[in-house]
C-alpha positions in Angstrom: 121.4 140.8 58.8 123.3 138.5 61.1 123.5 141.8 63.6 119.8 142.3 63.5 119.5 138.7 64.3 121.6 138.8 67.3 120.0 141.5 68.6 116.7 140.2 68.3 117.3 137.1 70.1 119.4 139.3 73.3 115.9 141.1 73.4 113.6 137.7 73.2 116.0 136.7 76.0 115.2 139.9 78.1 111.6 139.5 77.4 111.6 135.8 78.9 113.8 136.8 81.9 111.1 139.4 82.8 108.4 136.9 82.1 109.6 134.7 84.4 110.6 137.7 87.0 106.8 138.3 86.9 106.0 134.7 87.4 107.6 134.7 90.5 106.1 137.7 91.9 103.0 136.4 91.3 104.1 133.4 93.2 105.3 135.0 95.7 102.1 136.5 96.3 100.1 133.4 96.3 102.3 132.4 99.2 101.9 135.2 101.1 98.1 135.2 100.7 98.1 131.3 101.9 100.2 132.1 104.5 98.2 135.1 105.6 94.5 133.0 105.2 96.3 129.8 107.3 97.1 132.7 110.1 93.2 133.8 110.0 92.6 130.5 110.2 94.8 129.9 113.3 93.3 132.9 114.7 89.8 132.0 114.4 90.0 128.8 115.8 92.1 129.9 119.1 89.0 132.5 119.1 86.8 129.8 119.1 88.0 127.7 121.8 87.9 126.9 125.0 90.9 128.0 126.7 90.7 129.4 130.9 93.1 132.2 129.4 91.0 133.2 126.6 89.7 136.2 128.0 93.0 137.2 128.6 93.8 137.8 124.7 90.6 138.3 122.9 91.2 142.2 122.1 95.0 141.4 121.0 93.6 138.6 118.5 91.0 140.5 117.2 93.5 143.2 116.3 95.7 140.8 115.2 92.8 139.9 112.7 91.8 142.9 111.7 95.4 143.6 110.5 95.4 140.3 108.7 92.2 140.8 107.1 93.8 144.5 105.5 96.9 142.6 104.9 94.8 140.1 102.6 92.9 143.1 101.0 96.3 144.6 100.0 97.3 141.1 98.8 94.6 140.8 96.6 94.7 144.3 95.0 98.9 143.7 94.6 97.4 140.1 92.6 95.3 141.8 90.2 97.9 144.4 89.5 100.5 141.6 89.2 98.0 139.6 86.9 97.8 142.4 84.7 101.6 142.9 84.3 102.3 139.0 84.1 99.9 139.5 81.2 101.3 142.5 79.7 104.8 140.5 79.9 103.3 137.6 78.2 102.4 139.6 75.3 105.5 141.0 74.7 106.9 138.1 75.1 105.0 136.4 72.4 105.2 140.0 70.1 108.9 139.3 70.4 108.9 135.6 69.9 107.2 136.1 66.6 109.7 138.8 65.6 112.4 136.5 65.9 111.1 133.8 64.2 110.4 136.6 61.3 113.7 137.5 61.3 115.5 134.2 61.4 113.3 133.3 58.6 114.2 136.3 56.7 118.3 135.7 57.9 117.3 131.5 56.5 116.1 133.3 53.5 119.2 135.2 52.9 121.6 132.9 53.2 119.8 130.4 51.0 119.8 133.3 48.5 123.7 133.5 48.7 124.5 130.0 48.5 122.4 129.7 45.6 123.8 132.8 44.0 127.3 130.9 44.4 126.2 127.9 43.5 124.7 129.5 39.8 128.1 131.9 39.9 130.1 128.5 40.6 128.3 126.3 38.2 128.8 129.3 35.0 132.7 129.5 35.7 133.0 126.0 35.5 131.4 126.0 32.0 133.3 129.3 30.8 136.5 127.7 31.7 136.3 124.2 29.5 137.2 123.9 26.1 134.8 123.7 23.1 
């Protein structure tokens, strides 16, 4: 039982590692996406003012733009598909969480069962072995 425990909690230990490994993906994303709608930002605004070289840049910002604008599309599709795994790893997480705490009860269990076993075994001995 004691086996079955310790593998149990190396797996709960796996599941919280890859838990938080999704976490930080997903973090890792929301920085990205800031980053990316602070540089759409940027661009818009040096769009949008007046500056005697303006002219000179327009078509390279507005590809510049464009590219961010499909970079923030991917970003958003790569968030839901991260959402659904942080998810997925949550669950397992939780499935293996309760797993454990079933089978630490059941090793709790067990153990109270043998100390009480050698507790009655110790407690008839010491009557068997005293004299009338």
């Amino acid at each position: 039982m004691r086996s079955r425990l310790k593998k149990i909690e190396r797996v709960l230990a796996v599941q919280e590692q890859l838990h938080r490994l999704a976490q930080w993906k997903m973090a890792a994303l929301e920085r990205e996406k800031t980053a990316n709608a602070d540089g759409q930002v940027d661009l818009i605004s040096a769009l949008n003012a007046d500056n005697q070289l303006h002219g000179l840049f327009v078509e390279a910002m507005t590809r510049r733009l464009a590219a961010l604008a499909r970079e923030a599309e991917r970003l958003e599709r790569a968030r839901g598909v991260m959402e659904k795994q942080l998810s997925e790893e949550g669950l397992k997480l939780k499935r293996t969480e309760k797993m454990t705490d079933r089978v630490r009860r059941e090793h709790q269990l067990g153990r109270d069962k043998r100390l009480f076993q050698d507790l009655l075994e110790t407690l008839a001995k010491a009557r068997d072995a005293s004299l009338p």
